[in-house]
C-alpha positions in Angstrom: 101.3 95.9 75.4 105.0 96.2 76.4 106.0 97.6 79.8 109.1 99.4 80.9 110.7 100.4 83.8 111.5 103.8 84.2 113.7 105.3 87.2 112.7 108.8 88.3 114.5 111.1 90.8 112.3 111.2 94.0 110.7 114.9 93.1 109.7 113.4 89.5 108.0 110.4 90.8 106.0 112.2 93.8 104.7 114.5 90.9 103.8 111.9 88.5 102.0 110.6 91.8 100.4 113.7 92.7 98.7 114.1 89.2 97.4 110.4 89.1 95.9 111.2 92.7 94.8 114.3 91.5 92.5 112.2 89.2 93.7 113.6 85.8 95.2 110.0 85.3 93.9 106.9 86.3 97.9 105.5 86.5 101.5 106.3 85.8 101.0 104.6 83.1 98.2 106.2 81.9 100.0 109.9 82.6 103.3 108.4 81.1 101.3 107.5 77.6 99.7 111.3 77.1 103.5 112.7 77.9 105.0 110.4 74.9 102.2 110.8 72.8 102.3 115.0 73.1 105.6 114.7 72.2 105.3 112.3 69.2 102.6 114.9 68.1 104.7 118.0 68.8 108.0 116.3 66.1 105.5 115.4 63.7 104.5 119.1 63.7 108.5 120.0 63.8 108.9 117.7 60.6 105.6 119.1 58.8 106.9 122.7 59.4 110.2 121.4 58.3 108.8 120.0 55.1 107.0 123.1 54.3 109.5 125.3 54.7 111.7 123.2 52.2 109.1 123.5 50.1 108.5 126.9 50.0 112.1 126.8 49.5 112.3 124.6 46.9 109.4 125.0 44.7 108.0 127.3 42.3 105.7 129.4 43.7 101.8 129.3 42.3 98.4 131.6 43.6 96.3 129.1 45.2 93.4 130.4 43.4 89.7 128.7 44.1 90.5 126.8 40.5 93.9 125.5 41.9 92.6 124.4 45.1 89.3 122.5 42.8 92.1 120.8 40.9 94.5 120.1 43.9 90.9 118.2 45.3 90.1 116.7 42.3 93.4 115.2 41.8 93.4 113.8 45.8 90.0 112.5 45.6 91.4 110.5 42.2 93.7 109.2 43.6 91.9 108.2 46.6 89.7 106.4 44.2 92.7 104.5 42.7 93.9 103.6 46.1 90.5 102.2 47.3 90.2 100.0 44.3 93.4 98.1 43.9 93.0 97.6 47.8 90.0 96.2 47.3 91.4 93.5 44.2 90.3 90.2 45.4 94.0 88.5 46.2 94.1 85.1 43.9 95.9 82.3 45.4 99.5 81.3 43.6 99.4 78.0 41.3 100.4 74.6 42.5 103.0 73.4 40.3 
């Protein structure tokens, strides 16, 4: 793992202190790492809503009907299959020449 050095004004640090000692966190660190991954979590929802909305935009709309959405999984799980198969192709080593 990487470290970085962060500067905080005084009333940041003492409250990054204060939860750590409050025993939410077992470090800085620690309380550092669930702030960066909320927010990570929070722009992958911005760009899934972002993506949607193109495609709502975009895109013919269709009834998701029970057949669609048996199609739609049939289609995934297919394709799931595929995926797991060439990934499992034994890798042959290259010729000597």
């Amino acid at each position: 793992m990487q470290t970085m050095n962060i500067s905080l004004p005084d009333p940041m640090k003492q409250f990054v202190e204060e939860q750590v000692a409050a025993g939410a966190y077992s470090s800085a660190s620690e309380y550092i790492r669930e702030l960066v991954r909320g927010d990570q979590k929070r722009q992958a929802k911005e760009q899934l809503e972002q993506t949607l909305l193109q495609a709502l935009k975009e895109g013919d709309a269709v009834e998701a009907t029970p057949e669609w959405w048996a199609a739609l999984r049939q289609e995934v799980r297919g394709r799931s299959k595929r995926r797991r198969e060439s990934d499992e192709a034994p890798v042959l080593p290259a010729k000597a020449s």
